[in-house]
N, C-alpha and C positions, 0 to 999 in steps of 0.2 A: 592832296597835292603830292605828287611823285619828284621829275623835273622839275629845277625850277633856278635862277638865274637872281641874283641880286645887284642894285645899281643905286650910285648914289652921283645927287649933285648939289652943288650949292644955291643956286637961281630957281631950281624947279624947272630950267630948259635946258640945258647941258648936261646929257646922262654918259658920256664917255664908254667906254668897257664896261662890262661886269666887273667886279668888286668877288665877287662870290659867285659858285653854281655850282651844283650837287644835285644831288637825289637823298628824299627824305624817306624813312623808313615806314612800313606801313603799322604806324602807332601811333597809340593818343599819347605814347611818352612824351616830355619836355626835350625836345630836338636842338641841337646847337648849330650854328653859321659861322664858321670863321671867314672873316676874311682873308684875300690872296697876302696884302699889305693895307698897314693903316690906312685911313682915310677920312679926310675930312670933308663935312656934308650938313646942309641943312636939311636936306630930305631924303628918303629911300624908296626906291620902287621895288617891289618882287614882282617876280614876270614868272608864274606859272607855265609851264614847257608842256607838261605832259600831269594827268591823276593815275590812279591805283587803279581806278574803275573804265579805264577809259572813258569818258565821259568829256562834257565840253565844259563843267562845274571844279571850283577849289573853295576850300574854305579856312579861314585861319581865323583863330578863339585870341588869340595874345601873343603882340609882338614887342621883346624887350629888348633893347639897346643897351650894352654892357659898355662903354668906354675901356680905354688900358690906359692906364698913363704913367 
C-alpha cells in the first residue's frame, strides 16, 4: 500500500471526508496515521489509492487504534 486515504463513521453509512491521507513508506516498519482532527467513530475504512508495485493488490498485517484523551 503506497496512497491511501482514511475514513471514519459512526452508522457504517455516513463516511464524510477523509479523516487522514498520506502515502506510507515502502517498509515492513510500524507506520503511524495521524489524523487531520479528532474524531469520533464506530468504524474505519482505509481506501488504498495507489501500491509500490503498481499492482491492483494491498495488504495490511495489523491495524491499531490509539485513542488521545
Amino acid at each position: 500500500m503506497k496512497d491511501y486515504e482514511v475514513y471514519v463513521s459512526y452508522d457504517g453509512n455516513s463516511w464524510g471526508n477523509p479523516v487522514a491521507r498520506g502515502t506510507f513508506e515502502k517498509s515492513s516498519d510500524v507506520q503511524r496515521v495521524l489524523f487531520f482532527s479528532p474524531a469520533r467513530a464506530r468504524y474505519i475504512r482505509l481506501v488504498v489509492l495507489s501500491s509500490h508495485s503498481d499492482g491492483d493488490f494491498a495488504a495490511v498485517s495489523e491495524i491499531d487504534v490509539i485513542p488521545v484523551e
